[in-house]
Structure formats: C-alpha cells, structure tokens
C-alpha positions in Angstrom: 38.5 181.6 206.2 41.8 181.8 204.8 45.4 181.6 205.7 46.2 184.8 208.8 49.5 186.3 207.9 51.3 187.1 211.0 54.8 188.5 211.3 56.5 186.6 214.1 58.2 189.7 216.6 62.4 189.7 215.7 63.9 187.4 218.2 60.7 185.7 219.5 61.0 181.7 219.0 57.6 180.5 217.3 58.2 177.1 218.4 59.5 177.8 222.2 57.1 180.6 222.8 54.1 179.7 224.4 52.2 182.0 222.8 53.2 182.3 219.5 53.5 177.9 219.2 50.7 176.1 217.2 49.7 179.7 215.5 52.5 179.9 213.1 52.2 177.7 210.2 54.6 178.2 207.5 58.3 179.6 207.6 60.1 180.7 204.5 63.8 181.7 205.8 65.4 184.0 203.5 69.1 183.4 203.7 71.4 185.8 202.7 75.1 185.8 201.1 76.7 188.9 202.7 80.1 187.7 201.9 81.4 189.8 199.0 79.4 192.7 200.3 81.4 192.9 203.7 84.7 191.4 202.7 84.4 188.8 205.2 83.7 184.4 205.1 81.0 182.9 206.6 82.0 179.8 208.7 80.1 177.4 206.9 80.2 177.2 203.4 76.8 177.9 201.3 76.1 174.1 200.5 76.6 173.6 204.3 73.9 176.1 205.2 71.6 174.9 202.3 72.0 171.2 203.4 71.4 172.0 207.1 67.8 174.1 205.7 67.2 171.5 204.1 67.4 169.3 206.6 64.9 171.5 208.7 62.9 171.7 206.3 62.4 167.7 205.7 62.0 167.5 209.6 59.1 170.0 209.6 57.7 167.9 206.6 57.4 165.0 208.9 55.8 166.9 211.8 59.0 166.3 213.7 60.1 169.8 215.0 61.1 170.1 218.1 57.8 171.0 220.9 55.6 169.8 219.1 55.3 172.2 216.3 53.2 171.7 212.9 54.6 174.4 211.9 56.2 173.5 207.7 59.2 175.5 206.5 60.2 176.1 203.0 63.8 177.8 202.4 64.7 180.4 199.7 68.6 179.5 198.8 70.8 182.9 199.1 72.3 184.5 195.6 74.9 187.6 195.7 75.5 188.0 191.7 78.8 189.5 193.4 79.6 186.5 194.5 79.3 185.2 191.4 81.1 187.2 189.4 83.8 186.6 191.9 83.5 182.7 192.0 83.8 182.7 187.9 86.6 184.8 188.3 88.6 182.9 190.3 87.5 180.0 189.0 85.4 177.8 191.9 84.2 174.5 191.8 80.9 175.6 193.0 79.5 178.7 191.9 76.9 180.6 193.8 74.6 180.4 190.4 75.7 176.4 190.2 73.9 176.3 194.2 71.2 177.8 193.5 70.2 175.5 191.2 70.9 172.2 193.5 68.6 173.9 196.1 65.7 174.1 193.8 66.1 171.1 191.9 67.9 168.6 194.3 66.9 169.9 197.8 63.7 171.1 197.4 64.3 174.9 197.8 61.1 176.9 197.1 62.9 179.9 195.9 66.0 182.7 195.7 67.1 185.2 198.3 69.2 187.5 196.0 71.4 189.8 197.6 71.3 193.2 196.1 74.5 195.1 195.3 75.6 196.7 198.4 78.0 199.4 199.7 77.9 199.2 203.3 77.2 203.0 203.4 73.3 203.0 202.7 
C-alpha cells in the first residue's frame, strides 16, 4: 500500500498531538513573501527564514525532531516576482531570484513558493 495523504487540521501540531504524532510523514512548508504585496517588512530577512528551514529540515533528516517524530520535512523557498522587480530596482545585494537559487542548490530546498501578484482586495 502506498503513501496516505492526510491534510493535517490548521493549527493542529503533528508532532505534539497525540493523535496526529507518528502518522504524519512528510512536511513540505510553503513559505511565502508577502512583503511587496502588503507594503510591510517581515522581521527576519528571507535568508534568515531559509537558513532556519533549513535547519529543520536537516534535524528531521536525522530523526532528531522534537517528541520523537519521524516525521522528514522538505521546504519550498518563497518567490514574489514583485519583490524582485523591486530588489533590481533598487539595487540589493541579494535578490529574491539570487535566494531562490541558494535554497535549491546550497540548502537543499526541494522547490519554489511563488507568490502570485496580489491586490489585497480579492
């Protein structure tokens, strides 16, 4: 028998719930880069986030979660092309598009959450 895809319920904790511990065996968290679409700066910068998921993601590799868990996780790096456009414009180190690739070819990042163009009234 294959693989049972279960959606976990929002704000249930796989690993701390009873219930829900030893049956979940993959996580793929999808960050996101909400940034440009609200006007607003996230408190960590991207490379912070993606070094912190990555960090999870080599403890789960090793079986040494917290409680126990088995449980692997394998993070898609975030991508807002208006973030982009933004970055180039104003000429950052680090682009958004420059990240994304170090996540999949330095930190082991399986894939990209990108950020669709958004107006905030939809």
């Amino acid at each position: 028998m294959g693989p049972v895809v279960q959606q976990v319920p929002a704000g249930a904790d796989p690993v701390a719930d009873r219930e829900l511990r030893g049956r979940v065996d993959l996580f793929c968290p999808l960050s996101v880069d909400l940034g440009a679409a609200l006007g607003d700066v996230a408190k960590t910068t991207g490379r912070q986030q993606m070094e912190l998921q990555e960090k999870i993601s080599r403890l789960s590799m090793r079986g040494d979660l917290p409680k126990g868990s088995k449980a692997r996780v394998h993070p898609f790096v975030a991508f807002d092309p208006m973030h982009e456009v933004s970055a180039r414009t104003v000429g950052e180190i680090e682009t958004p598009a420059k990240l994304v690739q170090t996540a999949v070819e330095t930190y082991g990042f399986v894939g990209v959450s990108c950020t669709r163009p958004w107006d905030g009234d939809r």
